[in-house]
N, C-alpha and C positions, 0 to 999 in steps of 0.2 A: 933543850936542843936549840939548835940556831937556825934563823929563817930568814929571807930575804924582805925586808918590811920598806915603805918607802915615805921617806921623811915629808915636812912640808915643801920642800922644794923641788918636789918629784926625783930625789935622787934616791939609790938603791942603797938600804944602808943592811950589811949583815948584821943580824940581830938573835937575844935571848927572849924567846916563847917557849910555852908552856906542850911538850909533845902532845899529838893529837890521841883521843881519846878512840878505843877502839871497839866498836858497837858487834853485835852477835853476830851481822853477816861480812865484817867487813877482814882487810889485813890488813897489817902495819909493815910497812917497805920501806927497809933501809934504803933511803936516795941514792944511787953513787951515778946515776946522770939525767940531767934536766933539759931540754931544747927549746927554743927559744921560741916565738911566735907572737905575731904581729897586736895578738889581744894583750898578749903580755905589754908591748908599749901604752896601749891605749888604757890599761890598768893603772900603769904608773904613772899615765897623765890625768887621771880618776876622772876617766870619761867610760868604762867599764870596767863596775866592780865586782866580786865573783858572785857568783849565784849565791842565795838562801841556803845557810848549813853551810856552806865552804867556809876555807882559813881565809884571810882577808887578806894575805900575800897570795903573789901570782904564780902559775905553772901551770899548764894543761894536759903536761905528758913527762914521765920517767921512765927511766930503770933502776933497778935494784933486786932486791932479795928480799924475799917474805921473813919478817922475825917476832912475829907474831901473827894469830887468825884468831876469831872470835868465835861463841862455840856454836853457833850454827853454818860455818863455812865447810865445805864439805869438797872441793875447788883444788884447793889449793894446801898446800902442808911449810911446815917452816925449813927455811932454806930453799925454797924454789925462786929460781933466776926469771924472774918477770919485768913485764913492761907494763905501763896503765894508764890508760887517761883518765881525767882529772876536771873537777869543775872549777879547780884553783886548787893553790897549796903543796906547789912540785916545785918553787925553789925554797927547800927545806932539807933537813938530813935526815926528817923521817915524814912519810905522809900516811894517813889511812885510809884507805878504800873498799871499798864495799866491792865485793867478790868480784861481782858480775863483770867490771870494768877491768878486770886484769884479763893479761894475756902472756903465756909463755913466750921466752924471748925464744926467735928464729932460730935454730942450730945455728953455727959457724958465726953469729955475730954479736959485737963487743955492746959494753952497757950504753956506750955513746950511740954506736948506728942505731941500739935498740930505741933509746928516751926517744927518737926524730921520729919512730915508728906512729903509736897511736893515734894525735891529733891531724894530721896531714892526711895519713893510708886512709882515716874513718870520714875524715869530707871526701877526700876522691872517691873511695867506693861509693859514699852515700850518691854521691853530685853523680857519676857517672853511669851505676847501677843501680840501685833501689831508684833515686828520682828521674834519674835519664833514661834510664834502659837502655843503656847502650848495647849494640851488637858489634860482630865482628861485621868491617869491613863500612862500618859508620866511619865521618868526618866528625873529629872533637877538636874544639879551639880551646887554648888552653893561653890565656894572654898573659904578659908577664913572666916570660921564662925564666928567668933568675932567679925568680922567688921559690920560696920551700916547697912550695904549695905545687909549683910546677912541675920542680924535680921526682916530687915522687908523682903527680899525674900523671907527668908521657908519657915515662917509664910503663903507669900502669896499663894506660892506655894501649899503647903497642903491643904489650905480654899479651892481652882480650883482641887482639886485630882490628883495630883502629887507625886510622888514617888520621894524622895530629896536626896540627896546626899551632905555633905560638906566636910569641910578638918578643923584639929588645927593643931598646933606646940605640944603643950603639954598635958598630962593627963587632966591638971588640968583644960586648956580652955575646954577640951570635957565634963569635969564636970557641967562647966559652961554655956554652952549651951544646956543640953537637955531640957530646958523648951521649944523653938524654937519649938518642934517634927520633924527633920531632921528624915528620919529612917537610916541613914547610917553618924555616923562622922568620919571619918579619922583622926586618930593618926598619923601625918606625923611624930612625933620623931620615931615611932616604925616600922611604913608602910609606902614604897616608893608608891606616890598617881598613878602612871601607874600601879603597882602590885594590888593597892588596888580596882583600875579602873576597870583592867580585872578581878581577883577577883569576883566585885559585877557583873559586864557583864554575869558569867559564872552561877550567879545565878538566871538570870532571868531581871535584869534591867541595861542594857548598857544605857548609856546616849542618852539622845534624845534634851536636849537643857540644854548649859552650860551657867552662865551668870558669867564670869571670870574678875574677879578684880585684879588678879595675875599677868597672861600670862606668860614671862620666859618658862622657856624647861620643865614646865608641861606638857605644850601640846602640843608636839611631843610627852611625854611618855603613853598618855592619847590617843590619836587617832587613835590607832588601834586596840581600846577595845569598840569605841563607835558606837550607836546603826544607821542604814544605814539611812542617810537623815540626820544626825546631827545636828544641827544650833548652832553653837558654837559665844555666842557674847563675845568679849574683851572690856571690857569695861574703863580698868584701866591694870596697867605694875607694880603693887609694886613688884611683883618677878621677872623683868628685862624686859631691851627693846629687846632682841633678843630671837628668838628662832630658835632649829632645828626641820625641820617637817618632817615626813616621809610622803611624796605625794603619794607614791602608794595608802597608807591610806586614804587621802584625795580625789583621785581621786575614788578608788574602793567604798568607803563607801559615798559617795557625799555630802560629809560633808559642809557647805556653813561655812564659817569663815568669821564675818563682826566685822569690828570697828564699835564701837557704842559711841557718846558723846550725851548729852540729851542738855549740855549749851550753840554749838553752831548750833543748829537748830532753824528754824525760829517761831516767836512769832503763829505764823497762827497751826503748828504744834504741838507746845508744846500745845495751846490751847487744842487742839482736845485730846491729850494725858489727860488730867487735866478733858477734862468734863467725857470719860471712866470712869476714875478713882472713881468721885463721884458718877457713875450711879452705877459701879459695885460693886465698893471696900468700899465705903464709907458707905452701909450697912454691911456689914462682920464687920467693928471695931465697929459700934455703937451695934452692935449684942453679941461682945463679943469672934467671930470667931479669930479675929485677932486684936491684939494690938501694938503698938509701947513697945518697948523695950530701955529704958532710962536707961543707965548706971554711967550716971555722971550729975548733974546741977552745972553753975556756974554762977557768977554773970561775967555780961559783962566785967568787969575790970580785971580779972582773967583768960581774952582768952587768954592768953598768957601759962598758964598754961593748959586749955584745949589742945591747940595744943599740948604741949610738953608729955599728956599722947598717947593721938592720934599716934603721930609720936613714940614714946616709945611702942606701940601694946597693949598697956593694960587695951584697955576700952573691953568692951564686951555689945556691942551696940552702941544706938547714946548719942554725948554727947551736950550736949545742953545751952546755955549760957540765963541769964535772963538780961531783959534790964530795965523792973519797974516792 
């Protein structure tokens, strides 16, 4: 079969590997769509490489169709229209996964909205439910609105009754996302996001659970505007590996600051997170409450070029690669 492998000059080159081997609990998914995400760059600059047991090419999340199970699956049958996340090895045209991790695809929607599904829907749920416990009528910031990550967070956020908060660079991204319903987006060329923090605080929604793909000296300039209990997750560093924090802040408003990564958690975990997901969330998209937000398709030969908008900021949503 053919897989996306990457040379020594970190470029993407399609390639012949040997099809993945398919173990008692798992299935074998024909690929026919892959989506993009931001580990995926950092794989191809072999600064994250996939977990122990994964293919050594990159992917976190598909769709396709089951065309083989293994004979302790019990899940799933052949020919079932799924999606699945992946600890690597979803830019391929077959991958195999171990039961737990698949999910049926949503009624009404195609293989492409499906692949943007797993990796994005399982941080946000995680980040904003199992670790934040959000409730309805909570303030959740969600910085970096263009990003994939976003688009499917506010969405989810608002479906649960949450009051949103994000952040752009420019006019023109804040243009571009209000279809999302954020109620509050941040101009960061215009509005320094601590001013625009306390700002919103002073009107009634201080932060009550952030799910930050940022971090950088945001947030120290955010933290003494947010709401008492905080739960602030970091999930991702694009705006730097350091920051300054003001701890009194931290200390007086008990703010809890946790690292969060979803892809090196254990399979038994991620499961638990994947069945939530379809109990709760998986009626909201087939309803119409909530959509994936697909900014870009390309065909799998042209990931090369997905990355380089990705890395470039100028998708506004997930970007998604087709395989057949």
């Amino acid at each position: 079969m053919k897989a996306m492998l990457t040379d020594q000059e970190h470029n993407l080159v399609w390639s012949d590997v040997e099809e993945p081997q398919v173990k008692a609990d798992s299935v074998l998914i024909e690929v026919h769509a892959a989506a993009v995400n931001r580990a995926d760059i950092l794989q191809r600059q072999g600064k994250y490489p996939s977990p122990a047991g994964c293919p050594q090419w990159m992917g976190l999340e598909v769709a396709g169709v089951v065309v083989k199970t293994g004979a302790a699956v019990t899940r799933w049958k052949v020919g079932d229209r799924v999606c699945a996340l992946l600890g690597g090895g979803g830019y391929a045209e077959y991958a195999a996964v171990t039961e737990k991790m698949v999910m049926p695809i949503p009624q009404g929607l195609s293989f492409e909205e499906a692949a943007s599904l797993p990796e994005a829907y399982a941080t946000c749920y995680l980040n904003l439910f199992i670790d934040g416990g959000m409730k309805a009528g909570e303030t959740v910031f969600f910085p970096a609105g263009n990003s994939g990550l976003a688009s499917v967070g506010i969405p989810m956020a608002k479906a649960f009754g949450a009051y949103v908060i994000t952040t752009v660079r420019t006019a023109e991204k804040k243009e571009k996302i209000t279809h999302l319903g954020a109620d509050e987006i941040i101009d960061t060329s215009s509005e320094a996001v601590g001013d625009a923090i306390e700002r919103i605080a002073a009107a009634g929604h201080p932060v009550d659970i952030a799910v930050d793909c940022v971090g950088g000296d945001a947030i120290g300039q955010c933290l003494p505007y947010v709401n008492t209990g905080c739960r602030w997750m970091l999930i991702s560093t694009m705006g730097g590996t350091a920051a300054t924090l003001p701890l009194r802040a931290l200390l007086t408003k008990r703010v809890m600051l946790k690292g969060s990564l979803l892809r090196v958690r254990p399979e038994e975990e991620k499961g638990e997170i994947l069945e939530e997901l379809v109990r709760r969330v998986w009626p909201k998209i087939e309803d119409g409450t909530i959509r994936p937000t697909i900014f870009r398709v390309f065909p799998i030969q042209q990931a090369m070029q997905a990355h380089t908008l990705m890395e470039t900021g100028q998708n506004v949503g997930k970007l998604v690669l087709t395989v057949r």
